[in-house]
N, C-alpha and C positions, 0 to 999 in steps of 0.2 A: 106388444108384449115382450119380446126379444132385448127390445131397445130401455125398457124399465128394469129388465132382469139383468143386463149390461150394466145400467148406472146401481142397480143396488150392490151390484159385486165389487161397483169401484166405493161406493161409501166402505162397504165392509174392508176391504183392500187397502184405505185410506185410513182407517178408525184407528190403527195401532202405530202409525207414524202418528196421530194428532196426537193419542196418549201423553198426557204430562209424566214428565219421566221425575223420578226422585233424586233429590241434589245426594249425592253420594257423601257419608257420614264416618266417625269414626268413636268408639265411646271411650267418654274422659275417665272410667272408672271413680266418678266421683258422686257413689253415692246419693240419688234424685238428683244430682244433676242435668244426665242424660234425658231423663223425663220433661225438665224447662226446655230443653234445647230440641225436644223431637229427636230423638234417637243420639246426640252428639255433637261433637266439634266436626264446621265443613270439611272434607279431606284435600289434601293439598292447599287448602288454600291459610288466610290469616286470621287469626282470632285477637283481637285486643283486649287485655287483663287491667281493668286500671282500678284505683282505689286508693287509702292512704296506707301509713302505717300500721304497721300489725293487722290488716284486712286478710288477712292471708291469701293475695296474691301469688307469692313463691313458690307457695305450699299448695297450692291448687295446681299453679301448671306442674309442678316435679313428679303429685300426684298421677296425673292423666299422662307423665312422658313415664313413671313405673308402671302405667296397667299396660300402656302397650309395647313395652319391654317386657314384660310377661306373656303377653299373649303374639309373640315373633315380630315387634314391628319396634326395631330399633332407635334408639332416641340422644340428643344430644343436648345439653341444657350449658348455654353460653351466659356465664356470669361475667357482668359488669361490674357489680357491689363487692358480691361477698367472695371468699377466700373458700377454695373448693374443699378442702379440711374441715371449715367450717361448717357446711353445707352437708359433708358426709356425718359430721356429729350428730348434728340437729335432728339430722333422717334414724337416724340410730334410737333416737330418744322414743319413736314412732314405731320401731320394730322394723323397719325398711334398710335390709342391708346393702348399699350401693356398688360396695367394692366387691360384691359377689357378684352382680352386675357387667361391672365394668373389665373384672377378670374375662367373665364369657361375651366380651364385645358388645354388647347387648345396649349398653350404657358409656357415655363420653362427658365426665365433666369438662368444659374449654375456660379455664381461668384468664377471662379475656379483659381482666382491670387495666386501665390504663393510663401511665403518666403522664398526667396535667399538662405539663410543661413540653412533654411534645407534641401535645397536640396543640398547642397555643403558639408553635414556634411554626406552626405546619406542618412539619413532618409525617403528621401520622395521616393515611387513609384507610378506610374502611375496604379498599379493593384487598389488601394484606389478609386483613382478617377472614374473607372471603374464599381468597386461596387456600386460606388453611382449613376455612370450613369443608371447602370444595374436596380437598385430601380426603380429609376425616369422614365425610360424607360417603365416600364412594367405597372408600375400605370397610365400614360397618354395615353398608348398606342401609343408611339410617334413614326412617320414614317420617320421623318426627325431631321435630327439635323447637327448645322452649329458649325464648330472648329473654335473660330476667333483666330488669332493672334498666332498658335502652334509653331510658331519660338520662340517667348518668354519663353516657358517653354522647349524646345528643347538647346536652349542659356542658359541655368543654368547650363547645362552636362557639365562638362571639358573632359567627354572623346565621342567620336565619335561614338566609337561601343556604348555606352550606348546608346544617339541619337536612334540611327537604331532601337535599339533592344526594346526599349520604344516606339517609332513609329511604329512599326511592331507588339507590342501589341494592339494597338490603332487600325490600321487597321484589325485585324483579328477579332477584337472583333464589329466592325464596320461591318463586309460583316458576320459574326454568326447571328447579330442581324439583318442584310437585312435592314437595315438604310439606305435612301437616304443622302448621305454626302454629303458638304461643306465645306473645310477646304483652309481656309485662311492664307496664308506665306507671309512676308514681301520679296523684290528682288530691289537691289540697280538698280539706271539708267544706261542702257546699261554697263548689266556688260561684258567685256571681258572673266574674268577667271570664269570656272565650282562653281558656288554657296555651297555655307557651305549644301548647303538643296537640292543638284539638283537629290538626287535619290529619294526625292519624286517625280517629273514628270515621272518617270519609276512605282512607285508604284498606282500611281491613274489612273482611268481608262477615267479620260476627264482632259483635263488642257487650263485652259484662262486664257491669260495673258492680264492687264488693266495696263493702263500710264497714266500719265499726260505729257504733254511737251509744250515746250516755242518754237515758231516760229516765230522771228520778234517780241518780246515782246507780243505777243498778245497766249492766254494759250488755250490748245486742250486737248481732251481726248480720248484713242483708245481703243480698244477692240482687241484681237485675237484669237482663240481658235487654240492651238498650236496640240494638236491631242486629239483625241474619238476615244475610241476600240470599232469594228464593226458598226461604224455609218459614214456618208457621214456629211459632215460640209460646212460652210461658212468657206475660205481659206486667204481670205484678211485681211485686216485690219478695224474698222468698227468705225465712229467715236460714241461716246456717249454725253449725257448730264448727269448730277442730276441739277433735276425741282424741281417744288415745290411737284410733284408727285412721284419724287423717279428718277429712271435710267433709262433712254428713248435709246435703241441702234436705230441708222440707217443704215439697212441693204443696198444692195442691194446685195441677195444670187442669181440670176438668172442668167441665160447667156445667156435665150431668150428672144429676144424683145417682150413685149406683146402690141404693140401701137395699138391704135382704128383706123380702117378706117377715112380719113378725112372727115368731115360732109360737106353739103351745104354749099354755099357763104353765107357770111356775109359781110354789107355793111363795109366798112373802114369810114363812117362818112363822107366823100367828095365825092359827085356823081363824076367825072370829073377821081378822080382817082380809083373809082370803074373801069371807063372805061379802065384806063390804064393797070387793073389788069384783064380784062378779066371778071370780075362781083364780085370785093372785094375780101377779103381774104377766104381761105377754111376753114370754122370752125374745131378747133381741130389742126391746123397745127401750126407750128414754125415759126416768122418773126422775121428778124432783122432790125431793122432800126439803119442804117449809118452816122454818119457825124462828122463835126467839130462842136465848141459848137459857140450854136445862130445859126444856122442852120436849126432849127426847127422839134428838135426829139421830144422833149416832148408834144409838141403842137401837133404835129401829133399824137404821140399815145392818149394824151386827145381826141382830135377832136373823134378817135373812141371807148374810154370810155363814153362820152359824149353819143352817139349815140347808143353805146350796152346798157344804164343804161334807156335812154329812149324809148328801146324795152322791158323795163322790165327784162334786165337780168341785172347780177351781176359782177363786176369786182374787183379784185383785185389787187390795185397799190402798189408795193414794191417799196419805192421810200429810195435811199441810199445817193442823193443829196440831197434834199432841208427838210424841216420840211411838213405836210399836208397843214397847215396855209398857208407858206410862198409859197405853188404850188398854192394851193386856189385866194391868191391874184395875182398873178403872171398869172395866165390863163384868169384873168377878161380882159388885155392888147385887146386878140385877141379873145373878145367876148365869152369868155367860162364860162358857172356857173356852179360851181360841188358842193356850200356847199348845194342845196338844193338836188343833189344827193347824198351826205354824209349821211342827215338827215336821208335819207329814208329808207338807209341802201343797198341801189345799188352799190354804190360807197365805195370801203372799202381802207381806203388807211392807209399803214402801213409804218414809218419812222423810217431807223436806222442807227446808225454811226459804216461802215465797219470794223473799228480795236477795237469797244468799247466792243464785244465779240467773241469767235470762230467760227467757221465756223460751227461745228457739231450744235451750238445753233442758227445762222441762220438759218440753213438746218431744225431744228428741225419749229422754228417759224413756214418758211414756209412752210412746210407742216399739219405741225398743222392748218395752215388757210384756206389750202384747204379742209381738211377733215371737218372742222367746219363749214366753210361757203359754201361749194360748188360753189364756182364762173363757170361760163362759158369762164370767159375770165381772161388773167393772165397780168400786163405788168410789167418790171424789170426795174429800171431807175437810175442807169446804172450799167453796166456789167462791163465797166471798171473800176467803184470805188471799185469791190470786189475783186480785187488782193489784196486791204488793211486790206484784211481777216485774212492774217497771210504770202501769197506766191501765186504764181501764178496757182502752181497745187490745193491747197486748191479752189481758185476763179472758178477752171475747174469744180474741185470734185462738189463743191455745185452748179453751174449751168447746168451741167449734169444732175446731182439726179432731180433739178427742175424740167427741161425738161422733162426729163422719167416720174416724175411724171403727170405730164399736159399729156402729149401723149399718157399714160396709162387711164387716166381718158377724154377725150376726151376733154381737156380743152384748147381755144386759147392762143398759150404765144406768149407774142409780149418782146425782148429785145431789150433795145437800146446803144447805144454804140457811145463813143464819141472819135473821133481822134484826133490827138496829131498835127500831119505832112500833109502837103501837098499834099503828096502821102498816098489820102486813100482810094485808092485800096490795096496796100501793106500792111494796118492794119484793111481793112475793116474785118479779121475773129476773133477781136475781144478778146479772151483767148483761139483760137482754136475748137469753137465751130460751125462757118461756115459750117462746113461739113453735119451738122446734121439739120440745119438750110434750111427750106423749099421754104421762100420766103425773099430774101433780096432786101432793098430800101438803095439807098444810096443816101444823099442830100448833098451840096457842094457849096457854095459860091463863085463867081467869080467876079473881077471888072471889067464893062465892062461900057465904055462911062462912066468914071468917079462914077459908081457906085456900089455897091456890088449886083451883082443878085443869086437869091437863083435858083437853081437846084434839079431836081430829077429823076432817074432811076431804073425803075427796074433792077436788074443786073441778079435776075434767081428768076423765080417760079416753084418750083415742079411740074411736073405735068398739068400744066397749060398754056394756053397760055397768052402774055402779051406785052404792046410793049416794046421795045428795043431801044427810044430816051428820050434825055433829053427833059424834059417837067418844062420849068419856072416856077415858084408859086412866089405869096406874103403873108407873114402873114399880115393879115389886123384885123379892130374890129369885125369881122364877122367872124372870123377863117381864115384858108386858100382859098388862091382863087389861082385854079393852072390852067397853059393856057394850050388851046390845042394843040399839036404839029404841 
């Protein structure tokens, strides 16, 4: 007994040395970024920034060397390209004062371009530069420092092995000094052949790659962290902006759902089809509304904007059809007043033209309007104008993200969706999003006794019980007025 009591003491004794211990981190201040990367950039060690033109590379690392100059961790940013003047302009355009910065040590532009011609004569080595780092270093006590553009002075070597063995001082002298690094390399669009530079991704111990690319004329920007030594990552691809705030990624690093229980009914604005719903919609859930256009989607989801803004809550309209104005006049038709729920601030409604920018920047929009405003209620008008986002999976990608959003924040979204064909059932799921979609209404037009009658069915509520006929309605100047079955 002694002798079992002994060995369980040494398991337990034993259990906190086995402990896998956390690679120590540091955060880039870059907006979901830190979320792909698992808390941050490795600390001390090197991170590899490559991409092409206008990927915003530059603007990523200067980014994450001001947040930790903000928050006491000194930083040095070593230009090859650009002309440090330049650099403080640009930053300016962003709100980012540098020379406030660089006044309180805090911040070291090193204008470290260099001539061609000596370095092709010999002359130059990289120990020189080192030196001076090594100075600047020790005087600001700088934690961090970002290499922009090292392909540039790497592109001056005519010989290869020089390359390496110049970069291989840079790095050594880099992980001596326990330097949180940034180093930025230019990488042509989808190159096929192994890159002039690709044994730096072997050498650095995080590598993200950023793009820019053309889909449909209309321009996206990606994110991907291609591998991290001893760290767990975000694996996909992540789209980004640059705002007026700098580089916004959006993640979604999870793989569990975290949706909220759906809340109590909430009226839908028309007693009649309260009934047919079983007592309205479930707050917090997903609705799609169906039909051909002049069917009366929009009117419908008004009808229960209307009605949530005069409960006192808030709604947010994403409307990808019409202008606010042009919805505004257009709802007086069937008795609906929204501009004096505009004023009030109940009613928030936001218009924009599908192919006038990306998708990541839509995506970005709306969810910035949900964090800002906190709406209870979401409605999207229409779903099928946002395949002119750039492509069809783009239209998936950002109405997915929406949803999860709303679902995670217990927030009602109602999308609408307008068909094309005859048969819409066959197109009632919309860009594929049916699946996930709680409660679908689909309205339909038929000519009956020489006239067009409007129709509506619930086709499925989650959860829910509801009827299952078509129940006639009119738009009138009173809103809808829908008969009983």
């Amino acid at each position: 007994m002694a002798t079992l009591k002994r060995r369980a003491r040494g398991r337990d004794a034993a259990g906190p040395r086995n402990r896998r211990k956390e690679l120590p981190k540091v955060p880039t201040g870059v907006a979901g970024l830190d979320e792909v990367l698992g808390g941050g950039l490795p600390a001390g060690r090197m991170t590899l920034l490559n991409g092409g033109a206008g990927s915003g590379k530059s603007l990523l690392g200067l980014q994450s060397l001001l947040h930790g100059a903000a928050a006491g961790e000194p930083g040095i940013l070593v230009l090859f390209e650009e002309r440090a003047a330049a650099v403080r302009q640009n930053a300016w355009s962003l709100g980012w004062d540098l020379a406030s910065l660089e006044r309180k040590n805090r911040l070291y532009l090193m204008d470290a371009r260099l001539n061609p011609d000596g370095v092709i004569s010999g002359d130059f080595s990289i120990k020189g530069l080192l030196a001076i780092l090594d100075q600047k270093t020790k005087a600001m006590r700088a934690r961090r420092i970002v290499i922009d553009a090292v392909d540039t002075l790497l592109h001056l070597y005519n010989s290869p092995l020089r390359e390496r063995s110049e970069l291989f001082s840079l790095h050594e002298w880099l992980l001596d000094r326990g330097l949180t690094a940034i180093m930025t390399v230019k990488s042509g669009p989808q190159e096929e052949a192994p890159s002039r530079y690709a044994f730096l991704d072997f050498m650095a111990d995080c590598v993200i790659h950023v793009d820019q690319r053309v889909t449909v004329q209309v321009t996206t920007r990606r994110l991907r962290v291609i591998k991290y030594r001893g760290s767990g990552y975000g694996r996909n691809e992540y789209p980004f902006i640059i705002g007026e705030n700098g580089i916004n990624v959006i993640p979604i690093t999870s793989n569990v759902l975290q949706h909220r229980t759906p809340g109590p009914r909430v009226s839908s604005g028309q007693a009649l089809l309260d009934d047919v719903l079983a007592g309205g919609y479930k707050r917090g859930t997903s609705i799609l509304i169906v039909g051909t256009a002049g069917a009366g989607k929009t009117t419908l989801a008004c009808v229960f904007a209307q009605a949530a803004c005069l409960r006192g809550e808030r709604v947010l309209y994403l409307n990808f059809e019409e202008s606010p104005e042009s919805m505004v006049s257009n709802m007086q038709s069937p008795g609906l007043v929204l501009q004096p729920l505009i004023k009030t601030g109940r009613l928030v409604v936001q218009s924009y033209l599908p192919e006038a920018i990306g998708v990541e920047e839509h995506l970005f929009h709306a969810l910035k309007a949900l964090d800002e405003l906190h709406p209870q209620h979401i409605v999207v008008d229409a779903i099928s104008a946002c395949g002119r986002m750039g492509s069809e999976h783009a239209a998936f990608e950002y109405l997915m993200r929406v949803l999860n959003a709303c679902k995670e924040r217990g927030i009602t979204c109602i999308y609408l969706n307008q068909t094309t064909g005859m048969d819409i059932v066959a197109e009632i799921s919309g860009i594929g999003v049916s699946s996930i979609i709680d409660t679908v209404i689909l309205l339909r037009q038929l000519p009956i006794d020489g006239a067009m009658k409007r129709q509506l069915i619930v086709v499925k509520s989650r959860g829910s019980k509801h009827s299952e006929q078509f129940h006639e309605f009119r738009i009138t100047d009173r809103g809808i007025d829908l008969e009983k079955a």
